[in-house]
N, C-alpha and C positions, 0 to 999 in steps of 0.2 A: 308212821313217819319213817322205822326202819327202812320198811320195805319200799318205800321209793327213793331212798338214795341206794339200796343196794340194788333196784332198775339198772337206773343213773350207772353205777359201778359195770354193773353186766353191760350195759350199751357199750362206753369208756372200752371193756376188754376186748368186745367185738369190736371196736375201731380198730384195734392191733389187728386182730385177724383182716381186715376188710383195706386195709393198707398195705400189708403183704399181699393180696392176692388183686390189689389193681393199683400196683405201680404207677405204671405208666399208660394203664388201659382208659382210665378216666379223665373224663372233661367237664369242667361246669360251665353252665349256660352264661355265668357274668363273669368270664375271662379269666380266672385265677390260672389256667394253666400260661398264658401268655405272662407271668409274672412269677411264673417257677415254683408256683405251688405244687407241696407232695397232696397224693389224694389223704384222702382226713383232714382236712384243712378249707379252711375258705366256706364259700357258700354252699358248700354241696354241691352232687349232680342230681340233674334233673333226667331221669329215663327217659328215651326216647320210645318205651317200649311203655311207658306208663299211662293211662288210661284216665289220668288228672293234668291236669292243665298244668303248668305252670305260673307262679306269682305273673299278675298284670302289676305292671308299674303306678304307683297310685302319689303321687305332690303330697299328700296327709302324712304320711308314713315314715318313720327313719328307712333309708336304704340299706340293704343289707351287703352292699357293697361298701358301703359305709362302717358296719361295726364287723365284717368278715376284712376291714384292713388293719388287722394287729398283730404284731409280730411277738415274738416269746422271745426267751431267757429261760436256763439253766443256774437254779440258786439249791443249791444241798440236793441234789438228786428228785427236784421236784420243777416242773416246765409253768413257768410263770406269765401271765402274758405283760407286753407293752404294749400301751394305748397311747395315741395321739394326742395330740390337745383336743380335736374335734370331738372325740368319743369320750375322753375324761367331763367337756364341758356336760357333757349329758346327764351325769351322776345326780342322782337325788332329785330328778326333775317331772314332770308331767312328760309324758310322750305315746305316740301310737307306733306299734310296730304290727307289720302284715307276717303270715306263716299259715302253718298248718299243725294241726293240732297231733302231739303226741302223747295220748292220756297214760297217767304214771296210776291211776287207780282205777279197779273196775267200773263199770256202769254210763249209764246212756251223759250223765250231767257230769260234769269237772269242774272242782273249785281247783285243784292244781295239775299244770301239766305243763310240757315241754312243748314251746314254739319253735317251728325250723323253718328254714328257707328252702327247702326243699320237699316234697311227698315224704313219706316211708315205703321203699318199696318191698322191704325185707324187714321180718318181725327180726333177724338178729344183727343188721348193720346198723348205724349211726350214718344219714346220709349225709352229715360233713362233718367237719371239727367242733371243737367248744364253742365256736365265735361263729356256728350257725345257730345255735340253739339260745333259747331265753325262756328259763324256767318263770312262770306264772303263776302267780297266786291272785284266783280274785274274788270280789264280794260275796259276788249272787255266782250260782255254779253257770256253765255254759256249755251250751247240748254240744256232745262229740257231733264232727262229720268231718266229712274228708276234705269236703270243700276250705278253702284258703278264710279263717280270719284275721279280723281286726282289735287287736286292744290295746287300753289307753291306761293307764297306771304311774304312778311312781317306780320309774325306769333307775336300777341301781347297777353300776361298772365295778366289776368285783376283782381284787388286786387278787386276792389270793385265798379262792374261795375251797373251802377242805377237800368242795365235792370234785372240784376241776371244770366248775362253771364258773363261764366270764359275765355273763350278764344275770340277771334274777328284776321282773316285776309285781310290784307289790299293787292291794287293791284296785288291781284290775276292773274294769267293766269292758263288755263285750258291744265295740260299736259297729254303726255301717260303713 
């Protein structure tokens, strides 16, 4: 259990590095820079150089343009988010969110890992902020691939989570 929030941690540090070193070089594919977003933030970018698709837009799914609109606060030296009414209503509910798998534990199956809206295209970047990612916990484990999934769980909106995650789903199961 240690060893995957201090992941979680190492990822978090390389977003400091990966925000210095692309300013103003990065864009994401659902418009965050057109709203003044710094890179580390928002939905992630999606390479153009990357050899995985990008998310198809799917009606089933929460949009991740949707939980990538939360703006933060500075409370005690610690970056807190604010969430809308839309993404609060979400808390404690049944939901499906689409992403792609970023396993926090060895081996081919995952009972936990982290959801993004974006690829991985770099084992030491974070390919967006907090409010791309939805850390996963589910039933039955679910085979690693690179390809984009689907799952469905008790969806929880996290005010002020230790690890500096906004979202966390519980008893996942992996749909079509």
């Amino acid at each position: 259990m240690g060893a995957v929030w201090l992941t979680i941690g190492v990822l978090f540090v390389a977003l400091g590095a990966q925000m210095a070193f692309a300013q103003t070089q990065l864009s994401s594919p659902l418009g965050n820079e057109a709203k003044g977003a710094a890179a580390g933030t928002g939905a992630g970018v999606h390479s153009p150089n990357s050899p995985i698709a990008p998310l198809v837009e799917r009606a089933d799914v929460l949009p991740w343009s949707l939980l990538t609109d939360v703006k933060s606060k500075t409370v005690k030296n610690r970056i807190l988010p604010v969430y809308g009414p839309e993404i609060t209503a979400l808390n404690q509910k049944s939901q499906r969110v689409q992403g792609f798998m970023m396993p926090l534990d060895p081996g081919e199956k995952q009972k936990r890992f982290l959801l993004s809206s974006v690829p991985l295209t770099c084992s030491f970047c974070l390919p967006g902020g907090p409010e791309s990612l939805v850390e996963v916990t589910t039933k039955t484990p679910v085979k690693y691939t690179l390809e984009p999934v689907v799952v469905e769980g008790k969806f929880l909106v996290l005010a002020d989570d230790p690890y500096g995650m906004y979202y966390r789903m519980t008893e996942a199961v992996a749909v079509k």
